[in-house]
Each structure stands twice: as C-alpha cells, then as structure tokens.
N, C-alpha and C positions, 0 to 999 in steps of 0.2 A: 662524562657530560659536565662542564663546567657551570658554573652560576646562573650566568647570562643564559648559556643554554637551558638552564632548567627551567629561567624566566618564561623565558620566550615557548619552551616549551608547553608548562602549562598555562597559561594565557593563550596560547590557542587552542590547545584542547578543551578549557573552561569555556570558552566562546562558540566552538564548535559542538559541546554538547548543550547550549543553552539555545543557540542555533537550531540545531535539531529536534530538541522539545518541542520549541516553538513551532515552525513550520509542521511538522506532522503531526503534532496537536492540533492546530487549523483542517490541513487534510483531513485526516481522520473526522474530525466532527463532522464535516462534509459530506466523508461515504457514509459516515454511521448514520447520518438521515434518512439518508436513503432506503436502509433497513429498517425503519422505524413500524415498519407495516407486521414484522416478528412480534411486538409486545398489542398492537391493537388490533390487527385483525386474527389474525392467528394463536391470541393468547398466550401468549409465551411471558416470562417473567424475565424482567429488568438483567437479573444473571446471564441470562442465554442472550440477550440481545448483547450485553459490553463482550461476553464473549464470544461470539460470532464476528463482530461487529472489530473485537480486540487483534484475531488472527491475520489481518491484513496488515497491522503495524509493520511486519518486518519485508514488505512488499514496499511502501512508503520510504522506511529509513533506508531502500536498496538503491532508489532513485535521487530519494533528497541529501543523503550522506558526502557525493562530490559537491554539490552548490551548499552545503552547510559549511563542510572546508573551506572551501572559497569565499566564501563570507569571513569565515574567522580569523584567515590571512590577511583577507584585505583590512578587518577592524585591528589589530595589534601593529602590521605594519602602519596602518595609520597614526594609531595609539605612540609608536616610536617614534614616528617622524612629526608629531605634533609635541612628543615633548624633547626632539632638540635628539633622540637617544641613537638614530641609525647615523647622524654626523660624526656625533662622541666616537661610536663603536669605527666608524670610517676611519677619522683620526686618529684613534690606538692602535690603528693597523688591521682591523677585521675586513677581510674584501669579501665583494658581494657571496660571494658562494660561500665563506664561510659564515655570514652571517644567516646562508640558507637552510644551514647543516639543523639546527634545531626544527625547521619547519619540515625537514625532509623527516626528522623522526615523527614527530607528528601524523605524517600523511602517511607514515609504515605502519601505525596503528589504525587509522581508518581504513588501509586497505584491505588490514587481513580481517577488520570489524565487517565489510564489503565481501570479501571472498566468503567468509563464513555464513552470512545472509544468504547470499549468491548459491553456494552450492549444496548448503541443509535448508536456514531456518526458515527464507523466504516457500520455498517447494512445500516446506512442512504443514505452516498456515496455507496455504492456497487447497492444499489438500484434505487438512481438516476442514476449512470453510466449505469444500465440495462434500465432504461426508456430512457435516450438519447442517448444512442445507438438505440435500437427499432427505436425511431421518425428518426434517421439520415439515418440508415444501411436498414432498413426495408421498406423506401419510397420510392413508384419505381421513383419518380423524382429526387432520389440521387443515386441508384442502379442500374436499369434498362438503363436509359439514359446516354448512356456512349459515347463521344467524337467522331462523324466522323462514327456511327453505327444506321444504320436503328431499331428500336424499334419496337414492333409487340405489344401496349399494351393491343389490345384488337383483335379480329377476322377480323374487316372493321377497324382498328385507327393505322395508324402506323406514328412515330416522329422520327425526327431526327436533331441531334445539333453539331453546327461543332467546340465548342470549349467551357472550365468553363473557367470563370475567377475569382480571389477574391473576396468573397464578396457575392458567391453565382449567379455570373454574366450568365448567358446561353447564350450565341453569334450564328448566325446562324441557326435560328429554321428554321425546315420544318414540317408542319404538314398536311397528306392526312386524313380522318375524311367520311367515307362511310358508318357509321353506322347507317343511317337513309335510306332507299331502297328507297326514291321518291328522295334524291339530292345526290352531291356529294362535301366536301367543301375542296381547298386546302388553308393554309395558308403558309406564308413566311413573316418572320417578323427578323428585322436588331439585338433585341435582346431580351432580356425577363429575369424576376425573378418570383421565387414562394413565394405566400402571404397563410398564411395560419391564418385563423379565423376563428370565430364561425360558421360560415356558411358552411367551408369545408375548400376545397386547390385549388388556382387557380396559373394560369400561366400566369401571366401578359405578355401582348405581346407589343412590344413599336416599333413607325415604320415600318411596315406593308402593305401588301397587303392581302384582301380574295378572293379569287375565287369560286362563287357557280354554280356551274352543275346541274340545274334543267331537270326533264325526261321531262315537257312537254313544253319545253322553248331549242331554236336551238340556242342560245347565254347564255354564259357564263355571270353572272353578276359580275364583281369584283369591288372592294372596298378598297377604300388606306384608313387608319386609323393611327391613331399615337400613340394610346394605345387601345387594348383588350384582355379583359378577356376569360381565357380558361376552362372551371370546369375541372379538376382531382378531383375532390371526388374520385369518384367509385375506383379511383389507390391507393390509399393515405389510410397508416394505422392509421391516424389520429382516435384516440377513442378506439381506440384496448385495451384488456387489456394484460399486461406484465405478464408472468409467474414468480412469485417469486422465486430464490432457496434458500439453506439453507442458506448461508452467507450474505443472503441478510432480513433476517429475525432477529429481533429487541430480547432483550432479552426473554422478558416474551411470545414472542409469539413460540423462543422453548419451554421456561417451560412448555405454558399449549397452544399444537397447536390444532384447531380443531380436532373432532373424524371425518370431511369426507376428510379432506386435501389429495392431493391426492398424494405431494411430503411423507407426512409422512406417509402415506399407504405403500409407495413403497420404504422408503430409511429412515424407523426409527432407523436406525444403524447411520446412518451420523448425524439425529439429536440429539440423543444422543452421539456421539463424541463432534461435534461443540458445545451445551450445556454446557458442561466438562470442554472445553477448554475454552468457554467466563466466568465459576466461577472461571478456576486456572490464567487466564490472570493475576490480581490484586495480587497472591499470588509467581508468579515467581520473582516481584523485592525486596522482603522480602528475597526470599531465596539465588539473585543474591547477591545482599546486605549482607547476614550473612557470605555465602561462601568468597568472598574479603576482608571483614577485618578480617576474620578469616584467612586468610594467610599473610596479608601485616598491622594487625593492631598495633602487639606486638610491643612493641618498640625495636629497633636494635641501637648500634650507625652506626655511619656513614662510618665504616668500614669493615664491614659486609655488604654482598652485599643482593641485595633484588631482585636479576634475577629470581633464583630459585622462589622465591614465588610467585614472576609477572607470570611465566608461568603455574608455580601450580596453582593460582586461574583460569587463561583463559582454562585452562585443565580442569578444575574440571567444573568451568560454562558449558563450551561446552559439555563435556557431559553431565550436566544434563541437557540442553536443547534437545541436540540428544534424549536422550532417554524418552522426556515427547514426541515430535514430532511419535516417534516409537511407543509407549503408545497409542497416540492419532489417530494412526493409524491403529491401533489391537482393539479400544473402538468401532471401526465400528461393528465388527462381534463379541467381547469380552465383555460383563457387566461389566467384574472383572480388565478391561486393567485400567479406569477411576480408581479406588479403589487402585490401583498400583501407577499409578500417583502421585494419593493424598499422600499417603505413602512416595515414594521418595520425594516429596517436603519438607514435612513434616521432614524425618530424614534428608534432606541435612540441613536445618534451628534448627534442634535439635543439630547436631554434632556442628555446626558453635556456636552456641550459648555456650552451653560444651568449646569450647576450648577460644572463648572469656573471659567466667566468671572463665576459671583455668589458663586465665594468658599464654596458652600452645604458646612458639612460635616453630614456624614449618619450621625445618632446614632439608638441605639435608642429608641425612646416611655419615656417616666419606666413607661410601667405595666406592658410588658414587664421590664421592670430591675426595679420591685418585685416582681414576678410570681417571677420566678427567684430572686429574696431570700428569698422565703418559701418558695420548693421549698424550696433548700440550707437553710435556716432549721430544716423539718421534717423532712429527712433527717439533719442533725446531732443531731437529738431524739432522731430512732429510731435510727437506727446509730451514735451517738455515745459518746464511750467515757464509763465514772462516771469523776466525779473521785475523786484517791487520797487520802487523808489524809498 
C-alpha cells in the first residue's frame, strides 16, 4: 500500500468511525429512554440500566455500519475533489479503479467488522438483553410489588411496600405470612433489599418487628430484630430457562438448527430470512461502497458542481437498501425473494464496477439542467427584487 493509499485509507476509516459514534450514539439514547422505567419503577441502579440498555449497541452498529461508510466515502472523496487532489492523481496517471483500490480496502475492513456483528456479537446482546430482562421483568419482587399496593403472592402470603428507592432500596415492608394452619406470622420492618444466591432469593429485612399468632398460645410472641431473612424462592424465576428467538440465535445455529426446535418447527420462513440476511450483512458495504464512487469518484474540476451526484448516490443507496429490507421481508413466505437479493446486490456492485473501470462520469441530462434554469429563471421574476435607481 503506497502513500496515497494509506492517505485515503485512513481518512476514511477516521470518518467512518466518527461516523458511527455519532449516529449510534444518537440511536441508542433513543432506545435507552425507552428503558428508563428499569431505574424508576423497578428500582434498579444506573449500572444495570447502561447495561441492559448497552447490549443493543452491536445491533445498531449492524444496521448503521453500510450508511456510515457511505458517508465517509462520499466526505473524503469530496475532501479530494475540493482540494484539486483526484485531478492531480487523474493526471499522474491513477485511473478511476485504481484510485478505488484504497477505498476497497477500507470496506474489507467494515465487512468482516459486519460479518463478525452479523454472526456472534449482535445474537450475543440480543440474547443477554432476553435473559436480563427475564431476571428483571419476570421476578415477582420487581413486578408484582408495586409501591403503596397490597400483594396476594400466594393464597395465605400477602406483602406490601410503601416505597423503591435507588439502589434497589424497598422502604416500608409489611408482610402477613398465614401459610402455615397452626400460626400466624406478621412482619414489619423499616426497610429491606433482595439478595439473590445459590441458594435461591431472599428479602432481607433490616429493623424490624415479628409477630407470631400461635393457635394454642393466647399471647402473641413478637420479636425486634435488626436483620432477617425472608425466603422468596418459590416467587422468584431465578433458574428458568429463557425461550430463544430467531435474532437471538448465533450464526451456525440457523445454518444447522436442531430437527426438534420448536421456534423452527413453527417459523422456518423467518429463519430462512434472518439466515439470508446475516450472509448479505458483510456484502451490502461492498455494494454501498461501489455505488458512491461510482457517482462522486470521476474526477470533476471544481467548477462543476457534485450536488447532482451527492443525491444520486443517497438515491440509489436508499433504494437499494429499501428493497433488500422488502426482499427480506417476502424470503419469509418466498425461497426465491433471498436469490433476488443476492442478484440485486450483485448487479448494483457489477454496474458500479463497469462505470468505475470506463472512466463513466455521471452528469445530469442537458434537459433536466435546462429544466431547473428556467424554474430559478421564474422565480427570480416573481420574487425578485425591482431594481433601484
């Protein structure tokens, strides 16, 4: 890799990772609001929220990774052709393809940055987010126990809490506990957390009174304490196992899912979509990539405007992204939607290639250019200022 090439190489890799900060920085604050109900109603601490909230990242950078490239091609080639630099390289003799060669390295790193997403890291998150949700969402001591409201968790066991605080804090516990026919036990304790271990789920209770209602005893025995233990097992999903779905499934276990699975018994359309779609993931920044310098790579000088082509390439991307999503949507119920796919990708990166290696620069029709001459032409007539003497 020569000079130029290293230029060009990093300068869009530098743009393409600052690219991708940014936008999925954005997204993510987005979905992470969403989850905001983990730290206030549910009690949960600022940690468990970034990290719930965190594992969705490589779901993100699986989507915005091709239009990050594509961004970062179209700023450098801009960058080139603004300072005079893809003329020079024209007239020293670099022709379009080989001035594409650095960008093609480029986008061999994004791809396997994509594959690798595509067929662990993405499945990995999606998957942890499905298990700590379960442990968070699914435990009746984050669920069921809700602020200032009587609990019924069992037929004789009913709890009640008069406030969370940060931290997973429980303020105000009352607990009635009749599940045993010879007593009867009430607690009341100043405040309490849940400890969960090998042993099960308990609810520590701190500051305290117990009350036990014996049947053949005419006095109550109570008991101040300053910490006890409450068993919630029996509540407590702790040990459950999580139903997997398809997005949440690692590459090779669509290729080859068991014959008794019983998501792919009932919904082998979807895993042949999602399959489809985690081989073309690594093949869309190849095509994003051919389509942009194949509108913005010819050299122009700097008089000739490059609007036209800037919208041309985001045109042409954006459909072909709409229509793999449309594709990937019809490969549910379709075999032949996938094979369509492939195809479009395939010619979008044939034609791109074609007009790279002939040099073709791709200008508006003279009649569109006259067409817009005489809009602005008649709106400088109507809205145009009189002259002044």
């Amino acid at each position: 890799m020569g000079s130029i090439d290293r230029y060009i190489f990093r300068t869009t890799l530098a743009s393409f990772a600052l690219v991708l900060v940014s936008l999925t920085g954005v997204i993510w604050i987005t979905q992470a609001l969403r989850g905001i109900d983990l730290m206030t109603s549910q009690g949960q601490t600022i940690l468990t929220f970034l990290g719930v909230t965190s594992l969705v990242i490589p779901a993100l950078v699986l989507v915005i990774s091709p239009i990050a490239l594509m961004i970062a091609i179209s700023h450098t080639l801009n960058k080139l052709a603004t300072d005079s630099e893809i003329i020079v390289m024209n007239a020293a003799g670099f022709s379009p393809f080989r001035l594409f060669r650095p960008f093609i390295y480029a986008t061999c790193v994004v791809a396997v940055l994509v594959a690798f997403i595509a067929a662990y890291l993405a499945p990995d998150g999606m998957r942890r987010i499905k298990q700590w949700d379960a442990e968070i969402t699914a435990d009746v001591l984050t669920n069921i126990l809700q602020p200032g409201r009587f609990a019924q968790l069992d037929q004789n066991l009913t709890i009640r809490i008069r406030e969370r605080q940060p931290g997973g804090l429980l303020v105000g516990i009352f607990i009635d506990d009749r599940r045993d026919p010879k007593e009867r036990v009430s607690i009341v304790a100043d405040h309490g957390t849940v400890v969960k271990n090998e042993g099960g789920s308990f609810l520590i209770l701190e500051d305290g009174n117990l009350e036990r209602f014996e049947i053949d005893k005419r006095d109550p025995a109570l008991v101040a304490f300053a910490r006890y233990g409450f068993d919630m097992s029996k509540f407590s999903n702790q040990g459950h196992d999580v139903a997997l779905g398809i997005r949440e499934r690692y590459l090779w276990e669509l290729i080859s899912p068991p014959d008794d699975d019983p998501v792919y018994l009932q919904l082998p359309g979807q895993f042949r979509a999602e399959l489809h779609d985690r081989f073309m993931s690594p093949i869309y920044p190849f095509a994003f990539a051919a389509l942009t310098f194949a509108f913005l790579g010819a050299p122009r000088t700097t008089r000739q405007s490059r609007n036209f082509s800037i919208g041309s390439s985001i045109l042409a991307v954006f459909g072909l992204r709409m229509a793999g999503f449309a594709c990937s949507v019809m490969a549910v119920k379709s075999p032949f939607a996938p094979i369509v796919q492939y195809l479009m990708l395939l010619l979008a990166i044939g034609v791109s290639l074609w007009i790279i290696i002939g040099g073709i620069v791709i200008e508006p029709p003279a009649s569109l250019i006259e067409s817009i001459n005489n809009a602005n032409a008649r709106l400088l007539r109507l809205f145009g200022r009189p002259a002044t003497a």
